[in-house]
N, C-alpha and C positions, 0 to 999 in steps of 0.2 A: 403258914407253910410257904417256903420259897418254890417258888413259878421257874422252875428248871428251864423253859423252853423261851420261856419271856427273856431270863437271864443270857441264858446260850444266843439269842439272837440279837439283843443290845450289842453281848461281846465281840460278835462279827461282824457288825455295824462299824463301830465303832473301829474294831483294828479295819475294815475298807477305809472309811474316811482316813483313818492313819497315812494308810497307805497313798493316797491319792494325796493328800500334801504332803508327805516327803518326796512323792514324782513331780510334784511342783516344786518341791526346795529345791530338788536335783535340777530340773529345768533350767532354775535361774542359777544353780551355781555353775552352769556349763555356761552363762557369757562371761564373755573376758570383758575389760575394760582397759580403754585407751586411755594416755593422759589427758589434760583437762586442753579447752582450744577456748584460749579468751577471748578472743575476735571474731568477730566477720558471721553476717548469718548465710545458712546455706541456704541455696534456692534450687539447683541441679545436682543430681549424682549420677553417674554410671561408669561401670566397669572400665578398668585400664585392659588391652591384653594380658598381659602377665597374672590377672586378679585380684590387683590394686583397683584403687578406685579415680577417677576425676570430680568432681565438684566446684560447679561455681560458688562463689561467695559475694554477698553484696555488704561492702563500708560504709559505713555513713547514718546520721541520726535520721527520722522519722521525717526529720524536716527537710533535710538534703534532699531525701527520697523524693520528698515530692514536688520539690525545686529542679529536678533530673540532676543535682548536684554531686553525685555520690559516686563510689568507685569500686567497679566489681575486676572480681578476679578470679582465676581459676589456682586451685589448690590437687596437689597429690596428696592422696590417704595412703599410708603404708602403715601395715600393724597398729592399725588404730590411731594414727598421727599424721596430724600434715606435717609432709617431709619437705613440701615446697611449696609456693605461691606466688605467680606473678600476675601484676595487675596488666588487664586488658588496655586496649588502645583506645583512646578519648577521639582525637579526632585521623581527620585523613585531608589533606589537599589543604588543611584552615577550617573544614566545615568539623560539626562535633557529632562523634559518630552516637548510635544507640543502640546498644546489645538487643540482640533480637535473641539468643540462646544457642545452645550446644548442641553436635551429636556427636556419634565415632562412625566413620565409614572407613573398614578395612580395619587396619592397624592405625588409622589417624583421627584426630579430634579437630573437629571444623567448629570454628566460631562462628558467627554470624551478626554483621551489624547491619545498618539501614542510616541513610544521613541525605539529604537533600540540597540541591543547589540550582537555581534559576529554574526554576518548576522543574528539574528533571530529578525522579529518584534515584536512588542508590542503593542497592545492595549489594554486601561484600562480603567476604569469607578469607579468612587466614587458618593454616594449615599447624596446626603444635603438635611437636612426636611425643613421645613415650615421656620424655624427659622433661615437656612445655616449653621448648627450645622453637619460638614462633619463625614462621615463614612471613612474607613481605606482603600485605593486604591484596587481597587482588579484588576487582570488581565482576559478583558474579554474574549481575544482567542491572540493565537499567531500565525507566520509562519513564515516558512524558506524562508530569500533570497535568493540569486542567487551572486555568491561571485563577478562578473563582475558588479553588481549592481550600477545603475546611475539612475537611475529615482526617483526622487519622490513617495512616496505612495498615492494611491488615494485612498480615505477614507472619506466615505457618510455617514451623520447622516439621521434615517427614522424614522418614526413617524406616528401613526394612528392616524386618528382622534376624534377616540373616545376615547386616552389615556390613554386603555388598553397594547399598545404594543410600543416599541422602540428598538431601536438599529444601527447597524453599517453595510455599505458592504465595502468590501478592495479588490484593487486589488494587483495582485502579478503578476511580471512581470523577464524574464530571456532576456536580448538583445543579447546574443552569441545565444542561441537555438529560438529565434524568438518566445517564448513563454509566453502565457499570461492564469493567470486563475481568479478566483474571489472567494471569502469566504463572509459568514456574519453570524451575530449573532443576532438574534432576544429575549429580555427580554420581562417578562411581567411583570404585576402590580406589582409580587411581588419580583420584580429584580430575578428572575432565568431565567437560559436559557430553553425557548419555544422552539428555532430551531436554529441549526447550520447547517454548511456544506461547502464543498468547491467544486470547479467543475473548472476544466481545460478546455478552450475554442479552438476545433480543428481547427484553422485559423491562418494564420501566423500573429506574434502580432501589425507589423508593417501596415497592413490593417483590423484592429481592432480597434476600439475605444468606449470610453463606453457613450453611451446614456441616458438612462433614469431611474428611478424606479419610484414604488409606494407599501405602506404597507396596507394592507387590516383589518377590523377593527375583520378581525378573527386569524390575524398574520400570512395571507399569506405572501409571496413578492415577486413580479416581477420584473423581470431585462434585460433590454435591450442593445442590445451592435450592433453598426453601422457598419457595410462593407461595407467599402468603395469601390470605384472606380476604385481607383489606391492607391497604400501604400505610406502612406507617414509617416515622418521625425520625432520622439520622442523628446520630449523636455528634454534639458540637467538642470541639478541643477544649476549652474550656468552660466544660459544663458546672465549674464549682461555684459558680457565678450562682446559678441556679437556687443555690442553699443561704442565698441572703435574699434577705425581704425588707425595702421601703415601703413606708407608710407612717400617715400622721398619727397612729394609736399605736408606734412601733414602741413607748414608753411601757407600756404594763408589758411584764412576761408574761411568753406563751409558750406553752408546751403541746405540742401535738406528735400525733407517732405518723409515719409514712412508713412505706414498703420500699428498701433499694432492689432494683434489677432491673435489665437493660427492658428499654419500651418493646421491641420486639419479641419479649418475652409474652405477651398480651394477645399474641395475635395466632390463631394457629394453622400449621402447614397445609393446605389444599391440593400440594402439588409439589412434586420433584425433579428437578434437573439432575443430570447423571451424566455426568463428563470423564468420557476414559481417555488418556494421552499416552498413547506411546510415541515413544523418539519424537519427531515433530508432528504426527498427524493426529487430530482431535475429532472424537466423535460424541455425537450426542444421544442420549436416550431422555423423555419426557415421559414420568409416569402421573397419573393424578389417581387422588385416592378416593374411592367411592364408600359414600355413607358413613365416612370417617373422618377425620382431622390426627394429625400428628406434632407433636412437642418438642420431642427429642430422639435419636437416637446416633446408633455407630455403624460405620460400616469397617469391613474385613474381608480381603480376597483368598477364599480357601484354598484349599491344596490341588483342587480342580482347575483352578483357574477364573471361575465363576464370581461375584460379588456379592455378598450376602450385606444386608443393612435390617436392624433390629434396635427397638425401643419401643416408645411410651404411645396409645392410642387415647383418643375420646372419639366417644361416637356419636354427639351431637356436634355441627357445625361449630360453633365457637361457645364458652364459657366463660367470659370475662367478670371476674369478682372484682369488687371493692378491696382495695389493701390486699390484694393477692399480687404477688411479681411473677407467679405461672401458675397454667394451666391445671386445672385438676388431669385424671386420668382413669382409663379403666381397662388398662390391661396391657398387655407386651403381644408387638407384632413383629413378624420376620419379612423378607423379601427379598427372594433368590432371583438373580441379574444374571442371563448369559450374555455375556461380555462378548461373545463372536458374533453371536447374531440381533445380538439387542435388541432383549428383548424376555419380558418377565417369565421365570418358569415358575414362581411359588410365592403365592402371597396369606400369611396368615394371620390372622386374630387371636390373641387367646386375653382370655377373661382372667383377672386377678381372682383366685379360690375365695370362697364364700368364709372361711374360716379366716386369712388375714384380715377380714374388716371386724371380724369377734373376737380377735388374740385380745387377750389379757383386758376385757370388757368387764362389768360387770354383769350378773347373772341377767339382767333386769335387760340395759341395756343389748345386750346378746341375742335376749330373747324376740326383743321389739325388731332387730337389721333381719332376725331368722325366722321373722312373721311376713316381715313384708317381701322378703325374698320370696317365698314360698305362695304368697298372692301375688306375684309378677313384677312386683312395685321395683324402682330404682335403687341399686343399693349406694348408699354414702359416697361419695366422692371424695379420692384421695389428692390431697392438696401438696404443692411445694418438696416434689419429690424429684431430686437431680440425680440425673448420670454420676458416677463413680467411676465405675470400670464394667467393662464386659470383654469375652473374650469365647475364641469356638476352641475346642477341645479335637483333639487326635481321632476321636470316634466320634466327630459330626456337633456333638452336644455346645452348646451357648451356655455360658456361665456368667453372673455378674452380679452386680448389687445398686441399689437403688437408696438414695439418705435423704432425710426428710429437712431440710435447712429455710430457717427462714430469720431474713435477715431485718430488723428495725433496727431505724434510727431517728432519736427526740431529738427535734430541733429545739433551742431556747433562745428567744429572740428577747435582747431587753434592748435601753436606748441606754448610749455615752453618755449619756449628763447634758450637763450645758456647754453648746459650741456652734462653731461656725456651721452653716447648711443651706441650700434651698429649698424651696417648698413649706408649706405650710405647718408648724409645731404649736403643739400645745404646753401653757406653762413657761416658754423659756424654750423648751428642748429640740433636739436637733430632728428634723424626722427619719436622719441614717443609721440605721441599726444594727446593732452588731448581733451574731448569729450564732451559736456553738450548736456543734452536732455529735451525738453521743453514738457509736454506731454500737449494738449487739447482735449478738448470734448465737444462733439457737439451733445445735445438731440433737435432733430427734431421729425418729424408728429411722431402722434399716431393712429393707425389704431385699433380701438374697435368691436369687432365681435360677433354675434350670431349666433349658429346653430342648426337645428332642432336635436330632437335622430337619424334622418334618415343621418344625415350630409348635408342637404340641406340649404340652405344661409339663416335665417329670416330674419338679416339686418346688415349690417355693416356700422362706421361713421369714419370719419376724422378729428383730430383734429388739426388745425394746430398750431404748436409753433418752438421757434427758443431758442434754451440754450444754455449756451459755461460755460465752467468749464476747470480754469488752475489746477486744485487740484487733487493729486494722481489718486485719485480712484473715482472725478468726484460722492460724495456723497451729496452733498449740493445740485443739481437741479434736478437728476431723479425722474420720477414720481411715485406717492404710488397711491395702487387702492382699493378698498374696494367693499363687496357687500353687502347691505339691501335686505327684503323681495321686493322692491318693483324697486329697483334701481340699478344701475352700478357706481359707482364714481370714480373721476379721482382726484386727489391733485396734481400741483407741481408750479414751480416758476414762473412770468411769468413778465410781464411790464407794468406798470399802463397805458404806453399811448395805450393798447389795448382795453381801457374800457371806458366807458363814466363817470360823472359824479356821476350815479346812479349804479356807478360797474358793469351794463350789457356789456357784451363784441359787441365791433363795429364788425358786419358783414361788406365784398368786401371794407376792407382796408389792408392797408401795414402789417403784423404782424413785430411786432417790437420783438426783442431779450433783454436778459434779464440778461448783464452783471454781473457779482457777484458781482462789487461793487458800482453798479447803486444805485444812491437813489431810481429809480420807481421800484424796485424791487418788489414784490408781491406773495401771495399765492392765486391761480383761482382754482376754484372746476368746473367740470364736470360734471353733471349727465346724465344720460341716462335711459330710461326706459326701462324695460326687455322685458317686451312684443311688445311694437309700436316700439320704437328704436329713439323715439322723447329726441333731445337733449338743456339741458342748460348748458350755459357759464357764469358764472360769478365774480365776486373777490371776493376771501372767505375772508379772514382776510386782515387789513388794511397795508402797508407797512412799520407801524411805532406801535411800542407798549408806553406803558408809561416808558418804562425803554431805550424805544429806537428803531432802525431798528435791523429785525434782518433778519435769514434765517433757511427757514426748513432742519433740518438737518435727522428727521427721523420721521416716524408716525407707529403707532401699532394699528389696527383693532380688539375689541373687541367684537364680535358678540349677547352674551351671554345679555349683556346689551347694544347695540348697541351705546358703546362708543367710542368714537377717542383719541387715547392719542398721542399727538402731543411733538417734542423734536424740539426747539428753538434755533440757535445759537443765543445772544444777542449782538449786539454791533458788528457784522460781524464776520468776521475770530476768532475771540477770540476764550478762552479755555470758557467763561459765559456757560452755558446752561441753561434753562428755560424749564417744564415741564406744560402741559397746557392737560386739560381735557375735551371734548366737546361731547355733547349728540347727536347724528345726528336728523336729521328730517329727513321725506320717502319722 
């Protein structure tokens, strides 16, 4: 006898699912596609006024790039095509300049380079309209080096959000006198200078490091700088040196793994400087943090005027691992700044939920972190978990996501053969050895979070995924996040066999990784809702276009018209690129 009720409920099943991938067919057949851009990789996009787009683009092989050989330029997107492209300016005065990057202040697009001449630095900014029809370089502040000088300049582009205000902060650094200060220069609409200033930082520069900023839509700007722990080690200009090894047994190969990321990553925050600059006068606030240590986080000046600064905590003094490039962690803290009177009004703690260290465990395992939880004991520590995005919401609330990334790289050291050298060889051989470094990367879980204005937890989710990327800078799988009135979105690469049929993702299965040159390769969308914290999984676009497979290579969030503009590699690894435009749904 047929199961009448068994039946009738498959059938309803089944036309749901129907129906939920043809909302996904339809999804994807609402982007449009530009034609194909052979050239040039992108590296900046943002809006033109009119709702075009600007983007930089970088020319040049792997090798140029890292010879500083190479030749960037900024390009117009119109209806999915570059409609123009002019390359940026190399040098200035004889000296050769070096892109520092973009923003738009007002109706104008400011470049920004940096170039050096008899210890004294340089920065400059040129002005392009609408059309990239350049203005004449101008220099927008300079300073004196330090003649022992080895470092690098660090040099920040800021930007308000209401695109009244832009500009530059630079550090200036002496390593014989242990000293470190900071400058910046704020334009506004109408390219003049709003505010400058420079401030020397009284702290030895070797337990110094610089943390964070944000520009205020009245052209204030904050600036934070980390004390450390303990001081540690400055990075050399040419640290590549590093990754070759002599020695008389440099003959047999050797493979060993190491952890890239910067040494200052080792050591955790004790303490914060908090520097507000208006127009020229600079003030300081010092806070240090008790019973805690801090990793990373953002700061943000709300709608009050206030400074809000939020991220990653541990609560023992320091945790340095073997083969770890940072900090474990155990929780997300806030820190509300009154900027007039400097001086702290809200400092919170919140603990990561007992539930993300159990997501997708096994029974066993589950049971064992929700034993020892329950007798008081430490729970697991979350390793190699980086800043993405964070950002405060209209009604107070903090939104953001947190990506689990860890980077190796095999060195394999063998010897030339036989040749000229000094020092002592065996056999014949030379003891100079040559060195190849494989670098990989590995994007795992996504941890998504909300929190009250108070800093208290609304909801946090897990996402799980497994990515591996052999390519420099590990561009083609990280994930892009977006936020609608209504929602949180997630983009990034993933593997068809995660999904059923109907594109919905298999929940309490194996998560499969999502090799870069997999045919199941795929683009899964995320959504989460702001308020409840109820999440979907599903395959956004298909693994194959009509021109071919391809891979996301970058995405740009439009808010204004809450559009997606999507950048395609076609046909894999190639130089193809494909420009694709998509309207969201809430």
């Amino acid at each position: 006898m047929v199961d009448r009720k068994s039946t009738r409920k498959h059938v309803i099943l089944l036309c749901i699912f129907f129906l939920i991938h043809i909302a996904s067919i339809a999804q994807e057949n609402k982007l449009k596609w530009g034609p194909e851009i052979p050239e040039g990789r992108f590296d900046e996009i943002m809006e033109t006024p009119n709702g075009d787009y600007f983007a930089s683009r970088t020319f040049g092989s792997f090798l140029e790039e890292l010879t500083n050989n190479y030749t960037t330029s900024v390009s117009i997107l119109q209806n999915l095509a570059v409609q123009k492209t002019v390359s940026l300016a190399k040098e200035w005065k004889g000296n050769k300049l070096r892109y520092e990057g973009m923003t738009r202040v007002g109706n104008q697009l400011l470049v920004f380079y940096s170039t050096t001449e008899n210890n004294v630095g340089y920065i400059l900014h040129q002005v392009y309209s609408e059309e990239l029809e350049p203005s004449p370089i101008v220099v927008t502040t300079s300073f004196e080096q330090a003649k022992n000088y080895y470092l690098e300049n660090d040099i920040y582009l800021v930007h308000a959000k209401n695109n009244l205000f832009g500009g530059v902060i630079y550090t200036i650094e002496d390593s014989k006198k242990k000293e470190m200060s900071f400058g910046y220069v704020i334009l506004n609409d109408s390219i003049t200078v709003h505010a400058k200033g420079e401030q020397r930082i009284p702290m030895d520069a070797n337990q110094v490091s610089f943390g964070s900023y944000t520009l205020g839509d009245k052209g204030e700007l904050c600036i934070a700088y980390n004390v450390k722990v303990s001081p540690t080690r400055k990075k050399l200009k040419n640290s590549i040196l590093s990754n070759f090894r002599i020695g008389p047994f440099s003959m047999f190969p050797i493979e060993s793994q190491y952890n890239i990321g910067n040494l200052d990553d080792l050591d955790a925050i004790q303490s914060l400087l908090i520097y507000t600059c208006e127009k020229n006068q600079i003030t300081n606030l010092t806070h240090k943090l008790a019973k805690t240590t801090i990793n990373a986080y953002k700061m943000r000046i709300n709608s009050d005027g206030n400074l809000l600064l939020f991220g990653t905590f541990l609560r023992t003094k320091q945790d340095k691992m073997i083969n770890r490039s940072e900090l474990s962690m155990n929780g997300i803290f806030t820190i509300q700044v009154d900027l007039m009177n400097r001086r702290i009004t809200q400092e919170k703690f919140e603990d990561i939920p007992l539930n993300i260290y159990t997501y997708g465990l096994s029974d066993r395992k589950k049971n064992r972190i929700e034993n020892n939880y329950a007798q008081g004991k430490l729970l697991p520590k979350l390793y190699d978990y980086t800043w993405k995005n964070a950002t405060s919401l209209p009604n107070g609330d903090i939104i953001g996501h947190l990506e689990q990334i860890v980077r190796n790289v095999t060195y394999t050291t063998y010897n030339n053969g036989y040749g000229m050298g000094y020092g002592t060889g065996m056999g014949g051989y030379s003891p100079y050895a040559n060195t190849t470094a494989n670098v990989t990367y590995y994007f795992k879980d996504v941890l998504v979070f909300c929190l009250k204005s108070d800093g208290s937890m609304r909801w946090m989710k897990k996402i799980q995924k497994i990515q591996a990327s052999s390519s420099y800078d590990g561009a083609f799988v990280s994930c892009f996040s977006y936020i609608t009135d209504k929602q949180y979105g997630i983009l990034f690469s993933d593997n068809a066999k995660n999904y059923a049929e109907n594109g919905i993702f298999m929940t309490n299965k194996k998560i499969h990784s999502n090799p870069i040159f997999a045919k199941n390769n795929i683009l899964s969308r995320v959504t989460i809702d702001l308020q409840t914290g109820e999440t979907k999984r599903a395959q956004f676009l298909a693994k194959v276009t009509p021109e071919g497979s391809y891979m996301p290579r970058d995405f740009h969030y439009n808010p204004t018209n809450n559009n997606l503009l999507l950048l395609l590699n076609v046909g894999g690894l190639g130089t193809k690129i494909k420009c694709g435009s998509l309207v969201l749904d809430n």
